[in-house]
C-alpha positions, 0 to 999 in steps of 0.5 A: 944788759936788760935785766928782767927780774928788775923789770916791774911787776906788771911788765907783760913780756917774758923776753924784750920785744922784737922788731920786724922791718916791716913795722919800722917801715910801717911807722916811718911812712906814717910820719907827717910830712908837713912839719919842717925838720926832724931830730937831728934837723932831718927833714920829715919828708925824707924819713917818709921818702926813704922809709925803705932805706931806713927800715933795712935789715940792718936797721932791724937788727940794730934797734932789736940790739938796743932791745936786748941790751936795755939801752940806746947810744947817748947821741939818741937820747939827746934832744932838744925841745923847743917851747911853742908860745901860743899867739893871743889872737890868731894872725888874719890872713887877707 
């Protein structure tokens, strides 16, 4: 349980914020498509393709549960980051 007397003091909201479908939606389709794979290898372009779908009610009242309560399911909070080593010379391309 989201407990907000143990929230800091400069935190602004007197309640957790609330997420509408609509904003889920907006940010779903401004995903870049261009990148391969996603979390959990799922591809960009089907995120962006089935913003509708993902940004269901359901959804909303899901991720506006995990507000509430303060916290998310393990298996979204796992990741893994995958270290970009910069080329010294970039590649010549003919």
């Amino acid at each position: 349980m989201l407990r907000l007397d143990k929230l800091l003091s400069y935190f602004p909201f007197d309640q957790p914020p609330h997420v509408e479908a609509y904003q889920m939606y907006e940010k779903l389709r401004k995903v870049n498509s261009r990148e391969a794979i996603g979390l959990k290898n799922i591809p960009y372009k089907l995120i962006r393709e089935f913003a509708c779908e993902f940004s269901a009610p359901d959804m909303e009242n899901i991720f506006n549960y995990f507000l509430k309560e303060g916290k998310a399911p393990l298996m979204w909070m796992d990741t893994t980051v995958i270290p970009m080593i910069p080329k010294e010379k970039p590649a010549i391309v003919p």
